[in-house]
N, C-alpha and C positions, 0 to 999 in steps of 0.2 A: 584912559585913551586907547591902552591896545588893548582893553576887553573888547571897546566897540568896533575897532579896525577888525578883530577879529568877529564878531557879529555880522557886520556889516559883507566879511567876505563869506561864511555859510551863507547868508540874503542871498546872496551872487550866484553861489554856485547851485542854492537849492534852488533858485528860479529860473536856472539853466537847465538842472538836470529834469526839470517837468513840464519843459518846454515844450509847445504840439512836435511834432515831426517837420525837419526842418528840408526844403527844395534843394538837391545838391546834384542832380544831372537832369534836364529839363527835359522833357522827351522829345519836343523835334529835333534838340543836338543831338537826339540817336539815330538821326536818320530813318524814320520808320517807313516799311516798303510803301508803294503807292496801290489803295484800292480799287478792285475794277467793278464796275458795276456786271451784276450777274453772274460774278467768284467771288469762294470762299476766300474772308480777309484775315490774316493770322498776326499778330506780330506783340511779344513778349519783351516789356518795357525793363529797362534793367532794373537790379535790386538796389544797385546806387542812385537809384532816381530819388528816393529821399534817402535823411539819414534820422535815426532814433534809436535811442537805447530800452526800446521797447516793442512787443510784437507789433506789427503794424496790419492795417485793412485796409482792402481799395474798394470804391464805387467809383459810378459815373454821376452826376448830378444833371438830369434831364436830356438823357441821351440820347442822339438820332435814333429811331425804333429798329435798324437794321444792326446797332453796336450793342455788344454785352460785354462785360469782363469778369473773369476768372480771377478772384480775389487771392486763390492758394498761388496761384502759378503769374500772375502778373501779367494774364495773357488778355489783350484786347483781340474780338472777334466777333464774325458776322459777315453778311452776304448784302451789300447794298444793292438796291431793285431800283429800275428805272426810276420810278414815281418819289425816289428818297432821293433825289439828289437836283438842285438845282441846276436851269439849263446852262450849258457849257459843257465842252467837250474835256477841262481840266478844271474838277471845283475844289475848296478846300472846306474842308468840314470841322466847326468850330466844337471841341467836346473839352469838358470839365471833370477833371480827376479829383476823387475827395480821399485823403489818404488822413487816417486816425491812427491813434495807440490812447491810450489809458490814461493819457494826460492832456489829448486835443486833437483838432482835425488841424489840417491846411488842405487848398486847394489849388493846382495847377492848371491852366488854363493851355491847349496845345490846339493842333489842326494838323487836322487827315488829309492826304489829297486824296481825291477822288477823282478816277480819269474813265471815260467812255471808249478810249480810243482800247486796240488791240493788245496785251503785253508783248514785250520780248519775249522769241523766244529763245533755245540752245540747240543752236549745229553741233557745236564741239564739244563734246563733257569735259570739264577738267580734267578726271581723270583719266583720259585718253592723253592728257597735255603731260601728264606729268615725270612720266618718262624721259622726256626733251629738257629737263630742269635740273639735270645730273642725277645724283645718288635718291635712290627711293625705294620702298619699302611697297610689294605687292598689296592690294592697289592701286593708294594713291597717297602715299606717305612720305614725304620730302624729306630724308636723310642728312638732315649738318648738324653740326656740333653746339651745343648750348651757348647763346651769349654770340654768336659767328653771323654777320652779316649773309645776307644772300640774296641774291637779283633774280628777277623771271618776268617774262612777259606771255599773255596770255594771245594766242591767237587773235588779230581784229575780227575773225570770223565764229567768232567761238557762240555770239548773241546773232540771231535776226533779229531785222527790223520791222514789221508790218505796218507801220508809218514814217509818212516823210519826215517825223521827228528827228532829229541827232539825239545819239543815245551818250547819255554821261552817265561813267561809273563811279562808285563811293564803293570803299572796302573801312570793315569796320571789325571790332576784335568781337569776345563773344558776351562783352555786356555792350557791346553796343555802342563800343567810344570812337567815333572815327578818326581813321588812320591820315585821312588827308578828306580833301575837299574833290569833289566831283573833276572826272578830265576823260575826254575823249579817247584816249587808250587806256592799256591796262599791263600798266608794267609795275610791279610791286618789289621794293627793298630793302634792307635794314629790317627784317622784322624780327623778334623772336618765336621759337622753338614755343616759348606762353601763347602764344594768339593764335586764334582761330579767327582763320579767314572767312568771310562771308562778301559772294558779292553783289550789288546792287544795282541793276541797272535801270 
């Protein structure tokens, strides 16, 4: 009887450890920037987006003809043209991730927005702002102690607007896990000294 309890739990673990690659950060909870038609689109999917204990490889599976991805670097890219995007002034673009290792594929199903209207852009550089945020390090290096809360609020003027839109901000670390949920100003706290700010508007 414990020959087979023991049998039965290699079963377990050998049909765990050759399992495809498993979905463990989905990529629209990364927040990915918004496309503009007739600019270069950039945006590098985290590495926790799956999880495997083996090399893994990315494709797209019948991708809009303006999207390509860089399988070393995780990087989706491309320049979508008028004629690729459905009418509407804010479309969403339905693309299929196919992520393999040596023991199977999975596939993620996510959506690009794609917007016609103008980007934000920057009045203010941060690092003009960051002087005003206490102790910092020439040029734009925010000086507190590891582990130590700290507060800032960025300029409301820091983005233009070039549409009657309301602009909401998301700040997120540097794989891309966000910090909070989108809001109309841009006051940031509690973070660690770990994270890299990135912000989104």
């Amino acid at each position: 009887m414990a020959l087979l309890a023991v049998c039965w739990i290699l079963l377990v673990v050998t049909r765990l450890s050759t399992a495809a690659p498993a979905i463990s950060f989905p990529i629209n909870s990364q927040v990915p920037p918004v496309a503009r038609v007739g600019q270069p689109f950039s945006f590098v999917f985290s590495e926790s987006t799956f999880s495997s204990g083996f090399v893994i490889t990315y494709s797209l599976a019948n991708p809009p003809g303006w999207l390509s991805i860089d399988s070393g670097t995780r990087r989706l890219f491309g320049t979508p043209g008028e004629a690729d995007i459905s009418s509407g002034d804010v479309v969403g673009v339905s693309v299929t991730l196919v992520t393999a290792d040596n023991t199977g594929a999975v596939t993620l199903d996510a959506t690009l927005v794609v917007s016609r209207r103008s980007a934000p852009g920057i009045n203010i550089a941060i690092d003009h702002q960051v002087p005003q945020f206490g102790k910092f390090s020439s040029p734009s290096s925010i000086l507190t102690p590891p582990d130590t809360p700290f507060s800032f609020s960025l300029a409301q003027e820091t983005f233009s607007n070039p549409s009657d839109q309301p602009l909401n901000y998301y700040t997120v670390t540097d794989d891309n896990t966000p910090l909070r949920h989108g809001s109309r100003s841009i006051h940031l706290r509690s973070l660690s000294l770990r994270e890299l700010l990135r912000l989104s508007p």
